[in-house]
Every structure is written in structure tokens, then in C-alpha cells.
C-alpha positions as CSV (number, residue, x, y, z in Angstrom):
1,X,84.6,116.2,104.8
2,X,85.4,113.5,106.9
3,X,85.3,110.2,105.5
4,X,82.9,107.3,105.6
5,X,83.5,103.9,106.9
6,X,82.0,100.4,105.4
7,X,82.3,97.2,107.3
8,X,82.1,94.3,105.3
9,X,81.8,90.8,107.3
10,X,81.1,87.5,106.5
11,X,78.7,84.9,108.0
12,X,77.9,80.7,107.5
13,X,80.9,79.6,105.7
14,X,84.1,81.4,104.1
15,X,85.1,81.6,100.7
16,X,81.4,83.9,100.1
17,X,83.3,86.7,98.1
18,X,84.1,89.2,100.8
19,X,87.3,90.5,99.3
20,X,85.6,90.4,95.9
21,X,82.4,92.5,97.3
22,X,84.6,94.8,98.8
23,X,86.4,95.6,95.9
24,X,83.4,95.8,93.6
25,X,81.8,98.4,95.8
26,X,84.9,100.2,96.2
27,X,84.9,100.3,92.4
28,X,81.4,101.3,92.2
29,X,81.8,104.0,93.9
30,X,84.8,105.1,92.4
31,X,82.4,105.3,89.4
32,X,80.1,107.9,91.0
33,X,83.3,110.1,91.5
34,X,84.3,109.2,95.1
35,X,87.6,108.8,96.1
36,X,87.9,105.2,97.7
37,X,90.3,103.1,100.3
38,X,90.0,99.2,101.0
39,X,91.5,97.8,104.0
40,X,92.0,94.1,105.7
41,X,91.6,93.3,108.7
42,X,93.0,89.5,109.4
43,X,91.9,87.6,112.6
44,X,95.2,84.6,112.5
45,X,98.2,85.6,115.2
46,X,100.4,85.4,112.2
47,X,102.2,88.8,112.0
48,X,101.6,88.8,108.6
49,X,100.9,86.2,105.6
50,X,104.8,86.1,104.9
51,X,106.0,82.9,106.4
52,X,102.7,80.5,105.6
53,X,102.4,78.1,103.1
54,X,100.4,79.2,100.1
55,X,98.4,76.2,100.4
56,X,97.3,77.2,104.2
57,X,96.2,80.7,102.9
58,X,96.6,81.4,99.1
59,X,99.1,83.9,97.5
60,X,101.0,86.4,99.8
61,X,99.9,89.6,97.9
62,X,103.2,92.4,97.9
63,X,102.8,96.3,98.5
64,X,105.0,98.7,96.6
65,X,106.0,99.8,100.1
66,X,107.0,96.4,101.1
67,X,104.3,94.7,103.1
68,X,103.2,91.3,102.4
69,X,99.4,91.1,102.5
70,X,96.0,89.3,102.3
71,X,95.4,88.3,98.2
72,X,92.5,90.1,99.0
73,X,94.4,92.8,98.8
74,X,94.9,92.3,95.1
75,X,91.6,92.0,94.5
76,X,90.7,95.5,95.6
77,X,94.0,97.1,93.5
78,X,93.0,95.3,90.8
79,X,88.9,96.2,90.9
80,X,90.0,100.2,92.0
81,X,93.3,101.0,91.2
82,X,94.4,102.5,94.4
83,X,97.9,101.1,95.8
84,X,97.4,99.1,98.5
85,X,99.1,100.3,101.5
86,X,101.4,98.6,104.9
87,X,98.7,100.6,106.9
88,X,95.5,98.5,104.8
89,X,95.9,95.1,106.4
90,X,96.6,93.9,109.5
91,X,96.5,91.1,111.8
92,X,96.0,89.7,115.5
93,X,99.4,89.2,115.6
94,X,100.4,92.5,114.9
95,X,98.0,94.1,116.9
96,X,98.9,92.0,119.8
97,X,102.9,92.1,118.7
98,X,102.2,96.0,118.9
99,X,100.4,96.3,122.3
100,X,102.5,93.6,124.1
101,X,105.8,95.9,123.1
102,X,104.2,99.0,124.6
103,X,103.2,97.3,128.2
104,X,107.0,96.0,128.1
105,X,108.2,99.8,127.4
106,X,105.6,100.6,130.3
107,X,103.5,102.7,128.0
108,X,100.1,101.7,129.9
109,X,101.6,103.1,133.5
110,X,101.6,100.0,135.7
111,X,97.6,99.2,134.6
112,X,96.4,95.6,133.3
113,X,96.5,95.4,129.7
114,X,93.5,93.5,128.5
115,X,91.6,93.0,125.0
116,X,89.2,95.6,126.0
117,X,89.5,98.8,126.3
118,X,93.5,98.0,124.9
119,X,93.7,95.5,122.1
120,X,89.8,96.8,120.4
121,X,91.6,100.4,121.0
122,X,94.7,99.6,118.7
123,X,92.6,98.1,115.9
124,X,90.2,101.3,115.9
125,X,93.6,103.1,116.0
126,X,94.9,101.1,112.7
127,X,91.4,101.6,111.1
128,X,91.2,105.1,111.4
129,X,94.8,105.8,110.4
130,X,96.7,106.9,107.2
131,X,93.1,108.4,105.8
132,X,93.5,111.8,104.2
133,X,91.5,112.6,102.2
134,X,89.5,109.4,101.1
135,X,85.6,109.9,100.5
136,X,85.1,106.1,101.9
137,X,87.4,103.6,103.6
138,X,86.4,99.5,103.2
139,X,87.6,97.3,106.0
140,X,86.7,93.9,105.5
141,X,87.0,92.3,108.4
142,X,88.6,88.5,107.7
143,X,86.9,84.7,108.7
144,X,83.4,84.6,109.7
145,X,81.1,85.7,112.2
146,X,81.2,83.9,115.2
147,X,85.1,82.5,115.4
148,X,86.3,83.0,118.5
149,X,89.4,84.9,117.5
150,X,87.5,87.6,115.4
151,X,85.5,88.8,118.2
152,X,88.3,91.7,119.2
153,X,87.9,93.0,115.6
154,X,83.9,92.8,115.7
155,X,84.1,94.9,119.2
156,X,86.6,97.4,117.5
157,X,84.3,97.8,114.9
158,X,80.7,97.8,116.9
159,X,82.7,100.6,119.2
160,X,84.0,102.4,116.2
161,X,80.4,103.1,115.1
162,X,79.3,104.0,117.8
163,X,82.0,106.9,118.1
164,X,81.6,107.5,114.3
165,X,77.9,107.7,114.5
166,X,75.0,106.4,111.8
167,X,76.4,109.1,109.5
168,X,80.0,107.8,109.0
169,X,79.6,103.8,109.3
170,X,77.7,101.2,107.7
171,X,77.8,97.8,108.2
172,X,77.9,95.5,104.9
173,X,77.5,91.7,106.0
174,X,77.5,88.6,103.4
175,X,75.7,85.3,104.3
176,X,74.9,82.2,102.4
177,X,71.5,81.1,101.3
178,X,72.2,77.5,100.3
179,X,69.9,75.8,97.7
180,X,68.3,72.2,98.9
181,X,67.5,70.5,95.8
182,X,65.5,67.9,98.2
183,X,63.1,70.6,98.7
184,X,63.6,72.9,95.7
185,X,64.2,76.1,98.1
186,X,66.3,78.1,98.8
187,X,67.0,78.3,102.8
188,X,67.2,81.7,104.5
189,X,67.6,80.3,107.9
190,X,71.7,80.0,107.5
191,X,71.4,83.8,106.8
192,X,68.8,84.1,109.9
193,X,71.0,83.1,112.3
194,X,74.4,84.4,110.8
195,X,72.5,88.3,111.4
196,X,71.6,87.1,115.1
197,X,75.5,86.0,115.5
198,X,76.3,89.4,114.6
199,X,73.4,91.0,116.8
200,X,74.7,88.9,119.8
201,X,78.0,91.0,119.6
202,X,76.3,94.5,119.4
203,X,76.0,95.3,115.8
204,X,73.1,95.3,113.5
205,X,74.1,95.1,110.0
206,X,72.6,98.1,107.6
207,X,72.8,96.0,104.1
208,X,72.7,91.8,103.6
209,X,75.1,90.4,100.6
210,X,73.3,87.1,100.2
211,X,75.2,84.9,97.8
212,X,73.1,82.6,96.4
213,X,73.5,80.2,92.8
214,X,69.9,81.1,91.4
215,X,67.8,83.4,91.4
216,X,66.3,84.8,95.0
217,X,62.6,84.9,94.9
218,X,60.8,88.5,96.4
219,X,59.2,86.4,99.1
220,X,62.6,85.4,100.4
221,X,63.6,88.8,100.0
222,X,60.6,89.8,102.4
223,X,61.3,87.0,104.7
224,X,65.2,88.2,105.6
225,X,64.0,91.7,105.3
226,X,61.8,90.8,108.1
227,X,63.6,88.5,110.4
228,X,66.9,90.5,110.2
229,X,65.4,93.6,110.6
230,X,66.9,95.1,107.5
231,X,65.8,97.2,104.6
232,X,64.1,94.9,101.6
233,X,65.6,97.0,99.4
234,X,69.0,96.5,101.0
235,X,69.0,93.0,100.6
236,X,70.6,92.4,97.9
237,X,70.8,89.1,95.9
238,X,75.2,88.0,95.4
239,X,74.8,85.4,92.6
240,X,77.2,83.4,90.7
241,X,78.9,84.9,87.6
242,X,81.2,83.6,85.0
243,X,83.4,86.0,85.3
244,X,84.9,87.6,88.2
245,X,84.9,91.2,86.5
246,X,81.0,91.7,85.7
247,X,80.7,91.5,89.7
248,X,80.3,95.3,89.7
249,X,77.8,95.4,86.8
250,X,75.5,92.9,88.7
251,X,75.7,94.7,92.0
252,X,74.8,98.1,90.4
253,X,71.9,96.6,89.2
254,X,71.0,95.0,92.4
255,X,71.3,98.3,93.7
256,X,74.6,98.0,96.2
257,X,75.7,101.0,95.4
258,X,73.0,102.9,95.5
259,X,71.5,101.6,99.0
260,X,74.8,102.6,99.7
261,X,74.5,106.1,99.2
262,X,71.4,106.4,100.7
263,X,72.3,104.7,103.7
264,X,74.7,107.8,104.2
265,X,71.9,110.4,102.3
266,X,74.2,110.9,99.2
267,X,71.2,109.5,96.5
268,X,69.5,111.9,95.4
269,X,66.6,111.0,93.4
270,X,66.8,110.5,90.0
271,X,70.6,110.1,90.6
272,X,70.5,106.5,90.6
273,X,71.5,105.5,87.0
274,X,74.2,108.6,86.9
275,X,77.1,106.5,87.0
276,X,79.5,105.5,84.0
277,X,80.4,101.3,84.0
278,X,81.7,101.3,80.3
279,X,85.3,100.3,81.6
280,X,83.6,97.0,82.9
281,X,80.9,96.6,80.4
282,X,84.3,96.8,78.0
283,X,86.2,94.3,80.0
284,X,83.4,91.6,80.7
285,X,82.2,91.9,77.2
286,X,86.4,91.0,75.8
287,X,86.0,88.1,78.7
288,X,83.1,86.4,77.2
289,X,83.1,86.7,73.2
290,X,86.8,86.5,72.7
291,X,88.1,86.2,68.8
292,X,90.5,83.5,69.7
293,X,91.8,81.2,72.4
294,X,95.5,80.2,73.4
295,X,96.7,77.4,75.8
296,X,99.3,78.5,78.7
297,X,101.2,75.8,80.8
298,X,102.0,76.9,84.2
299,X,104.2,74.9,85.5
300,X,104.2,75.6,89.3
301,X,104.8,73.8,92.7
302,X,101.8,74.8,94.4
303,X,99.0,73.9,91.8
304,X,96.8,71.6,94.0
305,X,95.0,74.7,95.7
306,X,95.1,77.8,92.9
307,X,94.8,80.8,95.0
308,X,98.8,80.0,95.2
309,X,98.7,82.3,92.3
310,X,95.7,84.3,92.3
311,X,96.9,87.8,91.4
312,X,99.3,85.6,88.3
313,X,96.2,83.9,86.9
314,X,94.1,87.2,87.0
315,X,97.2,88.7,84.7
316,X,97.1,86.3,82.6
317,X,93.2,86.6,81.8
318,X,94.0,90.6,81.8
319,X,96.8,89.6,78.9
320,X,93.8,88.3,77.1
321,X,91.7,91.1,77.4
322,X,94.5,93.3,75.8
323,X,94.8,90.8,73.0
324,X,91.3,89.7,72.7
325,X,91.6,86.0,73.1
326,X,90.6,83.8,76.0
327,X,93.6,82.1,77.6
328,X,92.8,78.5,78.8
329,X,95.3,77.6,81.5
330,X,97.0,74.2,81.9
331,X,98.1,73.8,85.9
332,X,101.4,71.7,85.9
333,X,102.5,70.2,89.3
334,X,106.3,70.7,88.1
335,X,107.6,67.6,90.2
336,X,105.9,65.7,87.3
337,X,108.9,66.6,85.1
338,X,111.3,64.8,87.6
339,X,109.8,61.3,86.6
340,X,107.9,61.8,83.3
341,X,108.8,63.4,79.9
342,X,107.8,67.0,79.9
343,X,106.4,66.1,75.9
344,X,102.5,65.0,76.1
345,X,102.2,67.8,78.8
346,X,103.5,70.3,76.7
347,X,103.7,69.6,73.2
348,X,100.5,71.4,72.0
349,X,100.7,74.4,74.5
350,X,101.3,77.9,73.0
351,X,103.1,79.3,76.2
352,X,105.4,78.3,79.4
353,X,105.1,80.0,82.3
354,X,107.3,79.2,85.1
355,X,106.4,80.7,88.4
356,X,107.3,82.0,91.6
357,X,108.2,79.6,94.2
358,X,110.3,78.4,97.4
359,X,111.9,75.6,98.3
360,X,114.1,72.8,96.0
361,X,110.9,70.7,96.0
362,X,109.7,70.9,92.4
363,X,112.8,72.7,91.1
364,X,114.4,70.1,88.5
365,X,111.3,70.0,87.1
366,X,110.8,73.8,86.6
367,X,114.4,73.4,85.0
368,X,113.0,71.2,82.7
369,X,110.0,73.4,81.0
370,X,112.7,75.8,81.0
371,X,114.6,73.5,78.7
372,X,111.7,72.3,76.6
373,X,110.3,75.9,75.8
374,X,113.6,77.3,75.0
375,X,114.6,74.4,72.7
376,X,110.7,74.0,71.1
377,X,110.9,77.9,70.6
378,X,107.9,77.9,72.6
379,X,107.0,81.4,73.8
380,X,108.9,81.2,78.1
381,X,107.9,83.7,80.8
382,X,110.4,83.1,84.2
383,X,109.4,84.9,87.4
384,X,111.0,85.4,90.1
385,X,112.0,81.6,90.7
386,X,111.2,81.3,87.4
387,X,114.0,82.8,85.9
388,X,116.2,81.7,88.2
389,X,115.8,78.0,86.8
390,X,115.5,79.8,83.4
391,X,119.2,80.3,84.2
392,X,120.5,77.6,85.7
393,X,119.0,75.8,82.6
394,X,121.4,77.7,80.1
395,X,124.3,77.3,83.0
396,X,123.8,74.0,82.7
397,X,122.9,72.6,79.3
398,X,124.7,75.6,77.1
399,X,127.7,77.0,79.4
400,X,128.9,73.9,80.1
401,X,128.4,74.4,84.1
402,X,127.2,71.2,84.9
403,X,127.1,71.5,88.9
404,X,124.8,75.2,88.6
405,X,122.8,75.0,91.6
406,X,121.4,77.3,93.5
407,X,122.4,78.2,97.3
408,X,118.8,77.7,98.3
409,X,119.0,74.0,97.5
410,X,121.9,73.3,99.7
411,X,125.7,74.2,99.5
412,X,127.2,74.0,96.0
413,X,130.2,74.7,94.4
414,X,128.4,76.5,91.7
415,X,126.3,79.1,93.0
416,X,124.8,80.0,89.8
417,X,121.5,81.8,92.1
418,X,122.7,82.7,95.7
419,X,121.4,84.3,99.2
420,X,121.0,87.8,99.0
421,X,123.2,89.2,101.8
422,X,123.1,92.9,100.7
423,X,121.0,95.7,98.7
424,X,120.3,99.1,98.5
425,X,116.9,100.8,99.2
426,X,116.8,104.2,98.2
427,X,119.5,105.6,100.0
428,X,119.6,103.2,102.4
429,X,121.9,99.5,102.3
430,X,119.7,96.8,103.5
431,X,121.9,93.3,105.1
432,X,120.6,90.0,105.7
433,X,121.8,86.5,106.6
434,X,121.1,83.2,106.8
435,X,120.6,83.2,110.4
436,X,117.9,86.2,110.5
437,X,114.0,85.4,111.1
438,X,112.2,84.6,108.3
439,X,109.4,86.7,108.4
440,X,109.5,90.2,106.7
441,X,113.7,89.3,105.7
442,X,113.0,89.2,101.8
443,X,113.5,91.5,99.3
444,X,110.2,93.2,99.3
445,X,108.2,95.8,97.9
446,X,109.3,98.2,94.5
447,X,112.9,98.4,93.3
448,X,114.0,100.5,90.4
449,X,115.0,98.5,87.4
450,X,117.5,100.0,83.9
451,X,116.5,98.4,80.9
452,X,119.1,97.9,78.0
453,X,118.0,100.6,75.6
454,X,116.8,98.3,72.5
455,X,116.5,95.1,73.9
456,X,113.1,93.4,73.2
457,X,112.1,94.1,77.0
458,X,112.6,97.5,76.6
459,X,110.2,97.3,73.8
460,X,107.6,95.9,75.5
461,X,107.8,98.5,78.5
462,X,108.6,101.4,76.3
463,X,111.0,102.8,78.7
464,X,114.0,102.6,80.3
465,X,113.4,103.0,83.9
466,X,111.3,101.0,85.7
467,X,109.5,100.1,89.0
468,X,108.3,96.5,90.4
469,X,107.5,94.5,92.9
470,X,109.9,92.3,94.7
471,X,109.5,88.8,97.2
472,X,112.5,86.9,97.4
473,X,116.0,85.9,99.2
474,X,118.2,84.4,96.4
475,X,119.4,86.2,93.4
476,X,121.3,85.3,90.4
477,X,125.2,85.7,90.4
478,X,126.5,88.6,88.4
479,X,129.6,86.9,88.4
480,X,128.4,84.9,85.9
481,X,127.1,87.0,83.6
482,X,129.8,86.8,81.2
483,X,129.3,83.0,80.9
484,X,125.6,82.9,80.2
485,X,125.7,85.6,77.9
486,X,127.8,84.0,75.7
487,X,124.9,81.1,75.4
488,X,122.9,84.2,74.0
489,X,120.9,84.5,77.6
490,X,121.3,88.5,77.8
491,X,121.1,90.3,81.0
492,X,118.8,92.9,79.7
493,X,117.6,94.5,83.0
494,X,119.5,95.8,86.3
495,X,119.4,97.3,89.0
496,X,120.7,101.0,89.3
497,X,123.9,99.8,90.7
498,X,124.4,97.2,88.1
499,X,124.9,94.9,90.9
500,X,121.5,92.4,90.7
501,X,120.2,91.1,87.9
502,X,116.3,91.7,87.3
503,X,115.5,90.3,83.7
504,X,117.1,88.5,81.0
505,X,115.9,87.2,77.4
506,X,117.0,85.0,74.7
507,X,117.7,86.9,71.3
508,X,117.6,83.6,69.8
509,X,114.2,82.8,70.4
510,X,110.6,84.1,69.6
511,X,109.8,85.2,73.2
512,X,111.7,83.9,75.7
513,X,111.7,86.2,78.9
514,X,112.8,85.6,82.9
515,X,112.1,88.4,85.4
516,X,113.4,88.7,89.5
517,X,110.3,90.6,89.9
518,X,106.3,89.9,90.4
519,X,105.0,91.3,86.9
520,X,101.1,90.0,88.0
521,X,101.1,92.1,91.3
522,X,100.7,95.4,89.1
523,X,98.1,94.0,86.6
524,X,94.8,95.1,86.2
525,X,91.8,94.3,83.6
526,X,91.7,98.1,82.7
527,X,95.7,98.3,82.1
528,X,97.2,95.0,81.7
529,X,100.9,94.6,82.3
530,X,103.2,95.3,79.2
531,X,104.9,92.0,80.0
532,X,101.4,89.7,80.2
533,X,100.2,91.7,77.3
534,X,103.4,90.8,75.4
535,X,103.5,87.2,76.6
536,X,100.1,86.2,75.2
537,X,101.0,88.4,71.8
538,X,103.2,85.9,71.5
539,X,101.1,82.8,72.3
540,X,98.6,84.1,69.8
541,X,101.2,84.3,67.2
542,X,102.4,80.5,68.0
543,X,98.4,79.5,67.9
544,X,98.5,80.7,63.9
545,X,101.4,78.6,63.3
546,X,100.1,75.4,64.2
């Protein structure tokens, strides 16, 4: 059978829980036995989210096959399961990067390329690619109704259901209805004329997600029913919840998914309530009545906006749920440390963890949480960035290597953490330099890792061999390995070659772990990382103590 397409836009404002929608009804209907793909379709001419600044659009989410995405995309691996894909999220840039190289080849035979039929026929080409056999692909399509630069991607998608037909596409839109305390009301005209936006470009949407902070009377139901030509029964109420994860509970009983399934005359009656939610009636319940509580610093550079680390805060709430505490998190801006004592900041936290970052700004004061956890015997988690100031620390205050720098800070003569010139990828040797573009030159996607049989990592995992997820450009120096390990930093994990270091750990200390990788990119609430799970396991424990 051919599969179904659902079309999830957004109207009013942005931030209304698109990516969060989709990936509750994609787990919804996951639940009913169908087999389920979420895509992203992004309307900035940015190729991809690589080379922005987390605080212009959030966290750059990573693909085990190497593409860096939407943090949307986290949300719907996180809410289904399903790997996310290079072929689920795209952009304007790359559609336009793509058609502009084919008129240079002369692919379109001397014709004028324009953004109809040519640009609106490559996104229908991405969207309908890559599906096997998938019972329903999600496409969200990014910003909100009515920018200018989102139109191609509503005409790709008004077109595609018209080739698709009523049977195979359904058109999901979210709106706002804002509460005026002035009056008492809520207002449904926001959501009025965010449905005739939509109209004015050819499509009428099937279901209304109307997020709202109370309750939405029946009337006002009626009302948008009316004037939006939809369904009262498919306009269904988005409200505020207190945690992210009962989000499908409270659209199953709003009836999303079920209006769903009717929409494409898969309901049958008396089907409604055969479904089976216990994995997020288990994981909401964990969320809300906890038997404990520990405190984690995070000391990062980017804390002013915290989408920087979405998919790292989400594992750290999933490292909870496996160890049935709530974890209160302490946001550090870590260039505090360069002019203030790291001690009333940290003194009465259970946990350090040092994340991923890029840049020098920030980094001395990373270097110094690394110290103060290590010497407090406060439980330390490095990633990525983080454990390369977890070694340059022990380079510098226990090997005696006073100038250990790292090459991404400038030139030094002790390039404790370099540029990574060369790798292997399967079979494959991958080369960069300093010179190269900066967009899509990282290390990215999943590397193998070889644990040291017996090392307190390689309890955690259970195994040996290993995949994760990679971002960066600097690694640590090997050549040093000898040094460091000496100060009792071991090199516990590395790649199959032996050549690139991807975790070390202190066997002098209660839990003191640095990883190259992204550990939070594989999380999820049903099957929380090993090395989250362990982490706050060892927060609890330091919680008892004091």
C-alpha cells in the first residue's frame, strides 16, 4: 500500500509546537501499529543548520548518516524511534543549490528555470523520496504561514495533494488562540485569519491544532469549526503541559489521532480506544512523582537561549526517568569562571556537565569546572568539547604541560587538542584542512568506537564495540597519551584504528567521564542512554552523601 502523507504547518506566531505535534502524532500512530516517517522541510537559504549560531536557531541535531539537521529532528527520534535520515530535512538552500547545479549542467535543455513548475517540482521530488515502505510520512513544513520565503514549500505541498488525492494527504495546521485577560476570552480571530492565509495559497487545511493555555470552550470550538470550514470534531484543543512527554496522551484524548484515521477511513468504529499508551503513561508518570531530586551544573557557552542544547537537556531528564529522580538543571554561562570563583556556583551541585561547544570564547572557564569537579570528586561528564578541556585540564595542572592549548584557540606550541586533518569512514579516508568551507567539513555522523574491556565505561555500555554520533574538527593528540595517563586520565575508548581518542575517565574518581562523541543525540525517554543513565546514578549517590 502506498503510503500516506500529513502536512503539518504553522500559523500566527512560531515556537506553537509544530515539531513537537508532529512527533506526538507520529508516535500515536506508531501505537496503533503503523509504521511511521517524519520529515523537515526548512524555508532559510542556509544549506543546512551547520554553520549558524545556536543562538540564531537552536541545537544542530546530527544523523547517524551524517547530516546536520533541524532539533526538530530530535524531537521526532526521540517521540518514535525511527533514525532520522539526510533525505528527512531539507532546505531552500539546498533545493535551490540543487536546481541551480542542474541548469548549469544544462539538465533543463535551454528552458527558463523558474520556482514554478522547477523549484516546487524538486521539493515534491525530496518529499516523496527514500519512502519504502512507511504506512505514513510527516513533513512539517518550517516558519509560519504567510512568510514570503515559505510560499515555494506551501505550492509543493498544495500541488502534491492534488497529485496524491484526498486519500493519501492530509493537511495538519497549528494556530494560536491567545487568551486576553482584558476581556476574559479566548480570541479565535488569530486562528480565523491564519486558515484564510493558508486558503489564499490553495489549500484548505483537514484538522486545526489550536494551542491554547486553558481550556477551549465548545462554543469556540463551533465558532472555528464554522469560520474555517473544518470538522468540529477535528478541531482539536493543543494546551499547555508540564511535561513535554504526556503530549501524546493529551492528543489521544483530544482525538488527533483518531480524526486522523478517519480522515483517511482507517477508524473503524469502536476502534477508537484500541491503542496501547502505557510506554508514555510509564514515562509521564516517572516525570511528575519522582522519589528524589538531584542538581546538575551545565556549564556551557551558549546558555542565554536553551534550545543550544535541546536534545542534551531532554537526556538528561531521560537519565532521571531511568533512575527515578527529577534532575533540576543549573545553566552556567562558563565565561563566568574566567572572573569569578567557580565555588558558590558549584559547591552544592551533585553533577558537572561540560558541553559541546565552538570557539575559544568561554573555554578557560570550561577548564575550570573541569578542575573543580575533578578535585571536589564531583561526579564530571565531558562532551565533545567537553572532554577536550577535561584534558587539557589534567595536561595542564597534573602533567606539568603548562602551555596545553588547543589548535582551535590559535597556534600553540602544545597542541594538546588539534585539527583533524584525516579519518577513516568505513573503508573510505576522509581529508580536511584549514582552508576547506565550513559547512558540512566536520566529523559527522556514527563512528565505531573499542572500549577497554573492564574499564568503568565499558561497564556502563556493556559492550565493547560501539556506535555514536560525531560533530566536530579538533581532536585530542594521541601523542600524548602516554603523558596524561600517567596523571591517571585513561584513554578508555578508540577508534578501530587506535588512532583518535573517543573517551577517557579518571580511575581515581567517583565518576569522572569525557566523551568525543554526542551521547544526548541517541537518547530517548523509553531507552535512556547508558552514559546519562550512569551519570545521574552517580549524582543520586553524591545527593545521599551530603
Amino acid at each position: 500500500m502506498s503510503a500516506r502523507y500529513i502536512f503539518i504547518t504553522g500559523g500566527v506566531v512560531s515556537s506553537l509546537g509544530k515539531g513537537l505535534a508532529s512527533a506526538a502524532l507520529g508516535a500515536l500512530l506508531q501505537a496503533r501499529g503503523y509504521k511511521v516517517r517524519l520529515r523537515k522541510l526548512d524555508p532559510y537559504l542556509n544549506v543546512d543548520p551547520g554553520t549558524m549560531s545556536p543562538y540564531q536557531h537552536g541545537e544542530c541535531f546530527v544523523t547517524d548518516d551524517g547530516a546536520e539537521t533541524d532539533l526538530d529532528l530530535g524531537h521526532y527520534e526521540r517521540f518514535t524511534g525511527v533514525p532520522a535520515r539526510q533525505s528527512d530535512n531539507v532546505t531552500t538552500g539546498r533545493i535551490y543549490s540543487d536546481v541551480i547545479a542542474k541548469e548549469r549542467r544544462g539538465d533543463y535543455l535551454g528552458g527558463t528555470v523558474q520556482v514554478i513548475p522547477h523549484v516546487t517540482d524538486a521539493i515534491r521530488e525530496f518529499v516523496l523520496s527514500d519512502v519504502t515502505d512507511e504506512d505514513f510520512v510527516l513533513c512539517e513544513i518550517g516558519g509560519t504561514v504567510g512568510d514570503i520565503e515559505g510560499l515555494p514549500f506551501l505550492e509543493a505541498i498544495r500541488q502534491l495533494g492534488n497529485e496524491l488525492g484526498r486519500g493519501r494527504a492530509c493537511y495538519v495546521h497549528c494556530t494560536l488562540l491567545p487568551y486576553i485577560g482584558a476581556a476574559g476570552e479566548l480570541k479565535t480571530k488569530p486562528t480565523q485569519h491564519s486558515v484564510k492565509e493558508l486558503l489564499s495559497v490553495g489549500i484548505q487545511p483537514d484538522i486545526l491544532l489550536c494551542r491554547a493555555e486553558r481550556e477551549i470552550p465548545q462554543s469556540e470550538k463551533r465558532k472555528i469549526a464554522l469560520f474555517c470550514n473544518v470538522k468540529e470534531s477535528r478541531v482539536i484543543p493543543a494546551l499547555d503541559v508540564d511535561t513535554i512527554y504526556a503530549v501524546p496522551l493529551t492528543y489521544h484524548r483530544e482525538g488527533l489521532d483518531v480524526e486522523v484515521l478517519r480522515y483517511f477511513d482507517l477508524m473503524e468504529d469502536g476502534k477508537e480506544e484500541d491503542i496501547d499508551l502505557s510506554r508514555w503513561t510509564d514515562i509521564t508518570r516517572s516525570v511528575r512523582a519522582p522519589e528524589g531530586e538531584v542538581t546538575i551544573a551545565v556549564v556551557g557557552k551558549y546558555t542565554v537561549l536553551l534550545d543550544a542544547y535541546k536534545s542534551l537537556a531532554e537526556a538528561l531528564v531521560h537519565g532521571g526517568i531511568a533512575n527515578n529522580v527529577r534532575v533540576k538543571l543549573n545553566w552556567v554561562e562558563s565565561e563566568i569562571f574566567e572572573r569569578d570563583d567557580p565555588v558558590p556556583y558549584l559547591e552544592n551541585v551533585h553533577g558537572i556537565l561540560v558541553p559541546g561547544g565552538f570557539g575559544e570564547r568561554g573555554a578557560e572557564g570550561k577548564i575550570a569546572a573541569c578542575r573543580f569537579a575533578r578535585e571536589r570528586n564531583i561526579p564530571y561528564f565531558g562532551i565533545c568539547f567537553g572532554m577536550q578541556m577535561a584534558v587539557i585540564e589534567a595536561a595542564r595542572n597534573l602533567a606539568g604541560i603548562e602551555n596545553a592549548s588547543s589548535t582551535e584557540f590559535g597556534p600553540t606550541k602544545e597542541p594538546v587538542v588539534g585539527l583533524l586533518t584525516e579519518w577513516k569512514r568505513g573503508n573510505r579516508v576522509e581529508t580536511r584542512n584549514v582552508d576547506d568551507d565550513m559547512g558540512g567539513t566536520m566529523r559527522l555522523g556514527a563512528y565505531p568506537c573499542v572500549i577497554e574491556d573492564g574499564s568503568h565505561v565499558h561497564r556502563i555500555y556493556g559492550e565493547r564495540h560501539i556506535q555514536e554520533r560525531h560533530r566536530h574538527r579538533y581532536e585530542v593528540n594521541v601523542g600524548y597519551r602516554e603523558k596524561l595517563e600517567s596523571t591517571g586520565l585513561k584513554f578508555t575508548g578508540m577508534s578501530p584504528d587506535g588512532v583518535l581518542p573517543e573517551i577517557v575517565e579518571r580511575e581515581d574518581h567517583p565518576w569522572f567521564v569525557g566523551v568525543q562523541f554526542h551521547p544526548e543525540l541517541k537518547s530517548k525517554p523509553f531507552a535512556p542512554h547508558p552514559l546519562f543513565a550512569g551519570f545521574i546514578e552517580a549524582a543520586v549517590k553524591i545527593s545521599r552523601l551530603v
